[in-house]
Backbone as CSV, one residue per row, in Angstrom:
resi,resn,N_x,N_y,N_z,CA_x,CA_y,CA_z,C_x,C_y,C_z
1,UNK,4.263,20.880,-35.026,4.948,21.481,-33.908,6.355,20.889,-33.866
2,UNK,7.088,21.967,-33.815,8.671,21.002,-33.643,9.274,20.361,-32.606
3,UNK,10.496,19.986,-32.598,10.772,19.180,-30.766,11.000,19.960,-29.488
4,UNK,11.272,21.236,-30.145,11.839,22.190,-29.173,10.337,22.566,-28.267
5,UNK,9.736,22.841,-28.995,7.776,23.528,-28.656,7.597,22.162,-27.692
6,UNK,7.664,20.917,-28.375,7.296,19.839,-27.786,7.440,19.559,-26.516
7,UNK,9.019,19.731,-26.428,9.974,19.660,-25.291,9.506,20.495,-24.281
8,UNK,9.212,21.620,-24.172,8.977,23.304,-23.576,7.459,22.581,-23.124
9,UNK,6.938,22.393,-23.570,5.294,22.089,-23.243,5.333,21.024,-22.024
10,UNK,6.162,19.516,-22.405,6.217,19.064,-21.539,6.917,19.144,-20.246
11,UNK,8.050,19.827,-20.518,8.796,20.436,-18.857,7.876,21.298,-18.379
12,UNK,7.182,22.030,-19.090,6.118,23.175,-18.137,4.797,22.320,-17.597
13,UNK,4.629,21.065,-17.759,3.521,20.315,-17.381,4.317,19.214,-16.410
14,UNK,5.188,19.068,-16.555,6.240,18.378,-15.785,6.368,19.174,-14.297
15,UNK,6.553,20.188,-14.440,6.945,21.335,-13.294,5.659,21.492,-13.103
16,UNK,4.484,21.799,-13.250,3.543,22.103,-12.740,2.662,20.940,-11.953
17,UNK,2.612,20.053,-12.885,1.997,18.719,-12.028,2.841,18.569,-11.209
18,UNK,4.760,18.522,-11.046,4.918,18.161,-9.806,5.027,18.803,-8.707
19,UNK,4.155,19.725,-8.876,4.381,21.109,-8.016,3.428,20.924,-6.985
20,UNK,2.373,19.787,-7.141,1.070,19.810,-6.373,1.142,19.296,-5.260
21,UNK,0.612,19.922,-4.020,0.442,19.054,-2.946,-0.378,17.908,-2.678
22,UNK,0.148,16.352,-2.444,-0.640,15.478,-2.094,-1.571,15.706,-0.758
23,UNK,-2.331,16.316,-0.397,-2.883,16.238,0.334,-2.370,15.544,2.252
24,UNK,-0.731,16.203,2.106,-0.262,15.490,3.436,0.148,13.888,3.279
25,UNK,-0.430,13.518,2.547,0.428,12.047,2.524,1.805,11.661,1.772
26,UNK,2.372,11.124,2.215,3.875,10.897,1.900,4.472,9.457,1.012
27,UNK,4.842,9.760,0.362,4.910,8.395,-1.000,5.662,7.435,-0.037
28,UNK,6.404,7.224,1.128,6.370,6.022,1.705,5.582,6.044,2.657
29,UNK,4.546,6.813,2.959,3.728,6.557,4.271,2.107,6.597,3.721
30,UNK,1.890,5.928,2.938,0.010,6.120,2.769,-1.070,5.111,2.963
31,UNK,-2.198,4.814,2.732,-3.140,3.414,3.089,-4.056,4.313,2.380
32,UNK,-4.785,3.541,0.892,-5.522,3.631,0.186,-6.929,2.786,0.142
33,UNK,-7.873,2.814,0.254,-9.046,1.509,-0.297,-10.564,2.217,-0.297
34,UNK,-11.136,1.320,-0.682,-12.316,1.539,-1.084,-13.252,0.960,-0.133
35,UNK,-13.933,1.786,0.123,-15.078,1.631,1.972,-16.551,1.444,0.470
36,UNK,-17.161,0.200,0.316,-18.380,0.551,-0.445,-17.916,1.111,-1.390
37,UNK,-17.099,1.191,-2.048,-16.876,1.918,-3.346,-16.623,2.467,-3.289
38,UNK,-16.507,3.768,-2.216,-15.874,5.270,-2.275,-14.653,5.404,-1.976
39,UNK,-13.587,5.796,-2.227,-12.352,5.860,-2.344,-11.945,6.851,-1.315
40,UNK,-10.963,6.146,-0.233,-10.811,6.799,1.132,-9.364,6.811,1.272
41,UNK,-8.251,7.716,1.568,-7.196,8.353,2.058,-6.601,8.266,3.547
42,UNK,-6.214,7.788,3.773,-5.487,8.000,5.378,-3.925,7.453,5.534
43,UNK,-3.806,7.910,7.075,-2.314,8.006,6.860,-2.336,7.091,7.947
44,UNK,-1.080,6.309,8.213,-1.249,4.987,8.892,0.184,5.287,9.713
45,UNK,0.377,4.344,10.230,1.144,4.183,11.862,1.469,2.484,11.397
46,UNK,2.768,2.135,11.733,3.112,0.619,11.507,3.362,0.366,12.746
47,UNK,3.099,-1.100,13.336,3.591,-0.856,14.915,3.885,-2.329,14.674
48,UNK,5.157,-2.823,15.392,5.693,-4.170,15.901,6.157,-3.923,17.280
49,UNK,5.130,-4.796,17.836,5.169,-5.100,19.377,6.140,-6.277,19.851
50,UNK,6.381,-6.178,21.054,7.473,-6.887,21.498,7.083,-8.388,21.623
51,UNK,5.472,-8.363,21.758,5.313,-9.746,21.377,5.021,-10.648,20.036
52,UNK,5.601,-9.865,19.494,5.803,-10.354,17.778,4.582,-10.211,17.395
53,UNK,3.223,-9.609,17.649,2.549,-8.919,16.844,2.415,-7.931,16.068
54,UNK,1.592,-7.673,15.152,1.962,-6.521,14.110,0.626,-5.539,13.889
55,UNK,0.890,-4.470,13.628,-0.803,-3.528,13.281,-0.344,-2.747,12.472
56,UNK,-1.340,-2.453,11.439,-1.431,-0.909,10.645,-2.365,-0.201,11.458
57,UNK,-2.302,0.257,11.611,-3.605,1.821,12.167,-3.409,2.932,11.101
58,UNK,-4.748,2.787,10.438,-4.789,3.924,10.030,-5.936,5.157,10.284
59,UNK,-6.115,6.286,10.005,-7.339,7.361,10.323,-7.575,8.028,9.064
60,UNK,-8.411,7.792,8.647,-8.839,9.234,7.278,-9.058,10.495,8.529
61,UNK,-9.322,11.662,7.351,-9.514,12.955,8.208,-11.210,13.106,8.655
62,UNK,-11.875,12.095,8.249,-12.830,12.206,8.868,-13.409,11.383,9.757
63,UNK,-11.976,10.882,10.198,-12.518,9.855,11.827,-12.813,8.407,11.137
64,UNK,-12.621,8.028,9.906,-12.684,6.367,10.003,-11.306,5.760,10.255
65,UNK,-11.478,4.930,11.055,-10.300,4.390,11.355,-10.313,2.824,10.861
66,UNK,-9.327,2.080,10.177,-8.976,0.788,9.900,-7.768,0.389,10.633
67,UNK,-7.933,-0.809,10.852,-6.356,-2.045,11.453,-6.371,-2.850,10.666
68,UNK,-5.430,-3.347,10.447,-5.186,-4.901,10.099,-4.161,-5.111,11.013
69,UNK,-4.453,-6.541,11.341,-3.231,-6.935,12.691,-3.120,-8.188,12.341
70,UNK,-1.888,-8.446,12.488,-1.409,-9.862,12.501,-0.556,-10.296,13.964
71,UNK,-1.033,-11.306,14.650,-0.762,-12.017,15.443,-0.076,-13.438,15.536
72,UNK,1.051,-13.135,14.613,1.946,-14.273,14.005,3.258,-14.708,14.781
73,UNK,3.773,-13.688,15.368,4.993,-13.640,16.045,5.906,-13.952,15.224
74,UNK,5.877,-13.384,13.583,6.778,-13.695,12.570,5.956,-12.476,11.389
75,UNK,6.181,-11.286,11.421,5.935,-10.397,10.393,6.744,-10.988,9.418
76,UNK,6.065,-11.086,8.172,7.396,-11.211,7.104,6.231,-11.074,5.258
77,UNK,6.978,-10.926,4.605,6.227,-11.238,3.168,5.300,-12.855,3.226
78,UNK,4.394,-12.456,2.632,3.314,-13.519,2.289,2.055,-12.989,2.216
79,UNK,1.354,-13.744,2.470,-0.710,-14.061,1.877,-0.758,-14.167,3.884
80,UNK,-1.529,-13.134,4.186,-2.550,-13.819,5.460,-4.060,-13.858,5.374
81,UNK,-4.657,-15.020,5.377,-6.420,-14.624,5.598,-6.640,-14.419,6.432
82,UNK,-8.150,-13.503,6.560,-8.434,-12.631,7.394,-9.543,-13.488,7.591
83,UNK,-9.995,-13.943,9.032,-11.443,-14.567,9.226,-12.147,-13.783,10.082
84,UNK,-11.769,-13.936,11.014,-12.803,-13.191,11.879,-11.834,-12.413,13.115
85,UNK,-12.251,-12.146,14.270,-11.455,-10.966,15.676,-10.770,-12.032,16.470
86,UNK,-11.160,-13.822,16.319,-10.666,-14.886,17.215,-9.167,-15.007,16.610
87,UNK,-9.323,-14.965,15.088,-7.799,-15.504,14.141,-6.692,-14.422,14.179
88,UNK,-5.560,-15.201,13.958,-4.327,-14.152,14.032,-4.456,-13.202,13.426
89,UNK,-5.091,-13.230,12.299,-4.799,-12.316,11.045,-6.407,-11.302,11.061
90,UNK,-6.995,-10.317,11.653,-7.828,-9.737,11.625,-7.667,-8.347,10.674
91,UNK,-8.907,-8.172,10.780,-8.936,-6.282,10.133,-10.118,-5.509,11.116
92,UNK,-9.835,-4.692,11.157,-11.536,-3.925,11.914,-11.422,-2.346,11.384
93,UNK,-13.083,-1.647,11.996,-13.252,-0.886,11.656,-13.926,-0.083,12.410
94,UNK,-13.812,1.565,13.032,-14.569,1.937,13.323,-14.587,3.475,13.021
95,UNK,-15.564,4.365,13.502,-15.697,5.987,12.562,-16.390,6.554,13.891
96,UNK,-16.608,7.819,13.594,-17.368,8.661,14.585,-19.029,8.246,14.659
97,UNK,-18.995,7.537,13.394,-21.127,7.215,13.289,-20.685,6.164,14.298
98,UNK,-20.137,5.051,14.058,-19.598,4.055,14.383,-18.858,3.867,15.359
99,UNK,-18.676,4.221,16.244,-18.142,4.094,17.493,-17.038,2.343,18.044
100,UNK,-18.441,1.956,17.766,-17.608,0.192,18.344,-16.758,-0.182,17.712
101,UNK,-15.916,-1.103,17.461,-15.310,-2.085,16.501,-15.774,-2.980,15.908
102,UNK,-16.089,-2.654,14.664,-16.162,-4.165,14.168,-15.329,-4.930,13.544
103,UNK,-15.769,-6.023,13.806,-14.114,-7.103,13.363,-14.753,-7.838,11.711
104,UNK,-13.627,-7.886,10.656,-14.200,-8.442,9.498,-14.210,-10.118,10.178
105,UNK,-15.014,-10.209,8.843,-15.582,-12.171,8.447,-14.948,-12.535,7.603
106,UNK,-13.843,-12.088,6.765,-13.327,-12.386,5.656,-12.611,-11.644,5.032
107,UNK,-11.786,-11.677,4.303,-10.613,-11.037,3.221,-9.372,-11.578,3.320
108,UNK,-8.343,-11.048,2.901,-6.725,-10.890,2.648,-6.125,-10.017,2.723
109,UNK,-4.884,-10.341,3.676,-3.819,-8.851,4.116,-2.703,-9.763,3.009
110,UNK,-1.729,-8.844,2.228,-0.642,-9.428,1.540,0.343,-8.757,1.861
111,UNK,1.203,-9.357,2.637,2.559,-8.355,2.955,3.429,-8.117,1.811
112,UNK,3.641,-7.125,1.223,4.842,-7.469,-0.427,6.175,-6.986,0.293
113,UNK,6.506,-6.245,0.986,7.506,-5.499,0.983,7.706,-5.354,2.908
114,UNK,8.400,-5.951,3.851,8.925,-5.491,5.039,10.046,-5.306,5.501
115,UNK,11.058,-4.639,5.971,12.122,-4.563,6.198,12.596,-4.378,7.701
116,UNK,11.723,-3.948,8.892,11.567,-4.401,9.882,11.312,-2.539,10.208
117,UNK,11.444,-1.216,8.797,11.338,-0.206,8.924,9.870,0.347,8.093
118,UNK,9.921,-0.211,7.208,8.957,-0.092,6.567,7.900,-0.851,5.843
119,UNK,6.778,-0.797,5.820,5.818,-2.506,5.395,5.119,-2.192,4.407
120,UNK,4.650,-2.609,3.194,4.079,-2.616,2.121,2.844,-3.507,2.112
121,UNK,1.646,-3.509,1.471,1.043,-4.513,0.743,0.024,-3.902,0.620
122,UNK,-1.197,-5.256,0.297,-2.234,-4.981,0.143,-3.564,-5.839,0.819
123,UNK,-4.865,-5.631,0.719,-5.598,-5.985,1.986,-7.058,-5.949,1.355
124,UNK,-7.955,-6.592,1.012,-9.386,-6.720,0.995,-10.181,-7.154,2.365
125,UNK,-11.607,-6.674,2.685,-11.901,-7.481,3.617,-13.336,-6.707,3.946
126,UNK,-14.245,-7.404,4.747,-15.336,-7.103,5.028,-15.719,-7.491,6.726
127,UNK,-16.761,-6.449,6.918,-17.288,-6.415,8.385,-18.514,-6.309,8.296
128,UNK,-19.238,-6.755,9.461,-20.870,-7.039,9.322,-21.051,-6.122,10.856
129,UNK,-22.401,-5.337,10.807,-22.840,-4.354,11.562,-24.282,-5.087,11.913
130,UNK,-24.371,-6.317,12.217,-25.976,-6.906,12.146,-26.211,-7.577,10.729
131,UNK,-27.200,-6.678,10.295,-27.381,-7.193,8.575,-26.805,-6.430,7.794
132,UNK,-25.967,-5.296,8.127,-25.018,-4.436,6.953,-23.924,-4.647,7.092
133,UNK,-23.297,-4.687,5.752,-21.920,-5.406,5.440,-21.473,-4.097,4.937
134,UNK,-19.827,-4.053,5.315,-19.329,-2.659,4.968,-17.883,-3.609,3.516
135,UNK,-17.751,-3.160,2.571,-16.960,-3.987,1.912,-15.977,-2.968,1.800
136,UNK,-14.644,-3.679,2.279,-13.358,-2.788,1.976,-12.175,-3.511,0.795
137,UNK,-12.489,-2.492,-0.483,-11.585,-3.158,-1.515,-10.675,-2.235,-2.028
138,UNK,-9.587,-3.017,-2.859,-8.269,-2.156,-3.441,-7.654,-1.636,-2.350
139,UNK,-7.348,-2.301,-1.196,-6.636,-1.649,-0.288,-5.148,-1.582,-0.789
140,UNK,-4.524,-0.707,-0.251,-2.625,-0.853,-0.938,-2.149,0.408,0.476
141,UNK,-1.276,-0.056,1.040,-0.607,0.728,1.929,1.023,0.547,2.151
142,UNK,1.806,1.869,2.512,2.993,1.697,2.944,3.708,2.326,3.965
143,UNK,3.891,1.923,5.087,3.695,2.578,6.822,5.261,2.697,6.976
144,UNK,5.544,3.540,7.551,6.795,3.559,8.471,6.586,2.513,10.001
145,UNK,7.531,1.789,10.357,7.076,0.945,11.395,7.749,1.602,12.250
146,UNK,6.938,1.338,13.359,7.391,1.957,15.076,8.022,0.632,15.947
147,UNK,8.573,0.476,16.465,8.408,-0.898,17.939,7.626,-0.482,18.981
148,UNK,6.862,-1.271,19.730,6.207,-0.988,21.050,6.789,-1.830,21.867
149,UNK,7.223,-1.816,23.124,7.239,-2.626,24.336,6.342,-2.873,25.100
150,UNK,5.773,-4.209,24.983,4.753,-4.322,26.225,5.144,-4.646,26.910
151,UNK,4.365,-4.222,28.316,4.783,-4.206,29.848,4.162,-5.949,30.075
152,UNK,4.889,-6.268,30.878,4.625,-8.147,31.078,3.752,-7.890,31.489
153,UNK,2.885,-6.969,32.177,1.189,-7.352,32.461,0.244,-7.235,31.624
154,UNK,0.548,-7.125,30.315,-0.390,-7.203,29.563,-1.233,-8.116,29.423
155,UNK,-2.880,-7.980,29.232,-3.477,-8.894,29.612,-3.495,-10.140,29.460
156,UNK,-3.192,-10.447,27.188,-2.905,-11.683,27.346,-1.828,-12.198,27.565
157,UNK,-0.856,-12.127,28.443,0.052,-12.961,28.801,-0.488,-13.586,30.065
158,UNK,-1.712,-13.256,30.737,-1.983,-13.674,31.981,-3.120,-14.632,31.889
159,UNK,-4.006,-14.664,30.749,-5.086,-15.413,30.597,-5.392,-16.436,29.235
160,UNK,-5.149,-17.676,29.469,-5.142,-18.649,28.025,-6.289,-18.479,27.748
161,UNK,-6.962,-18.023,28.121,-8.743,-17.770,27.391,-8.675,-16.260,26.571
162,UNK,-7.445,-15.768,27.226,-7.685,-13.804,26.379,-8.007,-13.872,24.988
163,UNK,-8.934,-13.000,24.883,-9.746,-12.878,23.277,-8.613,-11.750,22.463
164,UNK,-8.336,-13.133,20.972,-7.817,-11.482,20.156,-8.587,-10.263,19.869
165,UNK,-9.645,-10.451,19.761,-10.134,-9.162,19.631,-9.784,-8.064,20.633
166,UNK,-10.120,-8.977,22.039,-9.587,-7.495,22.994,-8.057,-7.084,23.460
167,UNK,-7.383,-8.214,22.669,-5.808,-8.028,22.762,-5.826,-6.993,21.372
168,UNK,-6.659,-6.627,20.901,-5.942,-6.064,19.161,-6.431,-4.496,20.278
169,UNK,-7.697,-4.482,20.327,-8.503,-3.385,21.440,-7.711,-2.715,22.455
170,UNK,-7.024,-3.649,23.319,-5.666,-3.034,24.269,-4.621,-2.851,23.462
171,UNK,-4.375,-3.115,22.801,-3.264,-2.560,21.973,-3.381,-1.416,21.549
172,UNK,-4.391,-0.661,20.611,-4.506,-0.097,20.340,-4.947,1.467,21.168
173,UNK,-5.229,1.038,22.105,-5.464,1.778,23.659,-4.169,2.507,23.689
174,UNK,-2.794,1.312,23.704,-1.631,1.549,24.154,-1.241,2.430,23.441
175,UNK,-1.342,2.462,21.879,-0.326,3.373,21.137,-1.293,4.534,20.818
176,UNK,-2.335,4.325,21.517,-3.560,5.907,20.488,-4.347,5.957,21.798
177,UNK,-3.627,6.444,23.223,-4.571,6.842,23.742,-5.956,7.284,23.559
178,UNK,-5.722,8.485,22.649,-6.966,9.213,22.855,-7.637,8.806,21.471
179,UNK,-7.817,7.600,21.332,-8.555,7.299,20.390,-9.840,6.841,21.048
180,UNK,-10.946,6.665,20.330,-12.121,6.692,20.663,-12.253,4.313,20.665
181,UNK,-11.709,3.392,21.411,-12.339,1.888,20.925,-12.621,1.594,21.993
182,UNK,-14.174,0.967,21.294,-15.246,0.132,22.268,-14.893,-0.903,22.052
């Protein structure tokens, strides 16, 4: 085959593959990972709150929803571990089967890329439902970030006992009303 045939073949596969719709997601706005192995899609929301906390929210189209939140009062590039809903650095999870939140026991959020507009990285981590463990791997996401203002009555500014978990919970109240968290 000569270069010309060659050439012609690949611009017509060139133009056609890039012709395809991604499915609504946007090459700076996506959140990729693996729920149990199955490979899940959603589109995410970046949020930096006025009290220097941070969240991804994301939703697949079939109602699972993931966070990762950091409670650092310093977003920036690095390694955060993820322990549990008490530590700065959480992840949770919940779906339409699934209603409640559950908060992981373990993993890593990696910030690669923030600019105070847009946030990059990547994220492993796991949550326990009783005796079932949900494992979330190959995470990789890249959000457009929002700012939020919280109103000074927010809860934890009023109580040194306030639980992160239900500070990540009101938060998320704030920016997704009509989201479904127990």
């Amino acid at each position: 085959m000569n270069l010309n045939k060659k050439l012609l073949i690949a611009g017509s596969c060139a133009i056609v593959l890039g012709g395809c719709k991604k499915d609504g997601l946007e090459p700076d706005n996506n959140f990729i990972y693996k729920m149990d192995g199955v490979l899940k899609t959603a589109v995410p929301e970046g949020t930096n709150f006025s009290d220097g906390s941070f969240m991804v929210d994301a939703t697949t189209d079939d109602g699972d929803d993931v966070t990762l939140f950091i409670d650092d009062n310093n977003i920036r590039i690095g390694t955060f571990h993820i322990e549990n809903a008490e530590d700065e650095t959480a992840a949770s999870y919940n779906s339409k089967k699934h209603p409640e939140m559950l908060f992981s026991d373990s993993g890593l959020l990696v910030i690669t890329s923030y600019n105070g507009s847009n946030v990059s990285g990547t994220f492993h981590f796991q949550v326990r439902d009783g005796q079932n463990i949900k494992k979330f791997t190959g995470g990789q996401f890249r959000a457009k970030v929002s700012f939020f203002s919280l109103p000074e009555d927010e809860p934890c500014y009023e109580d040194s006992t306030y639980d992160i978990a239900a500070k990540k919970k009101w938060m998320l109240q704030q920016i997704r009303p009509s989201s479904v968290v127990k």
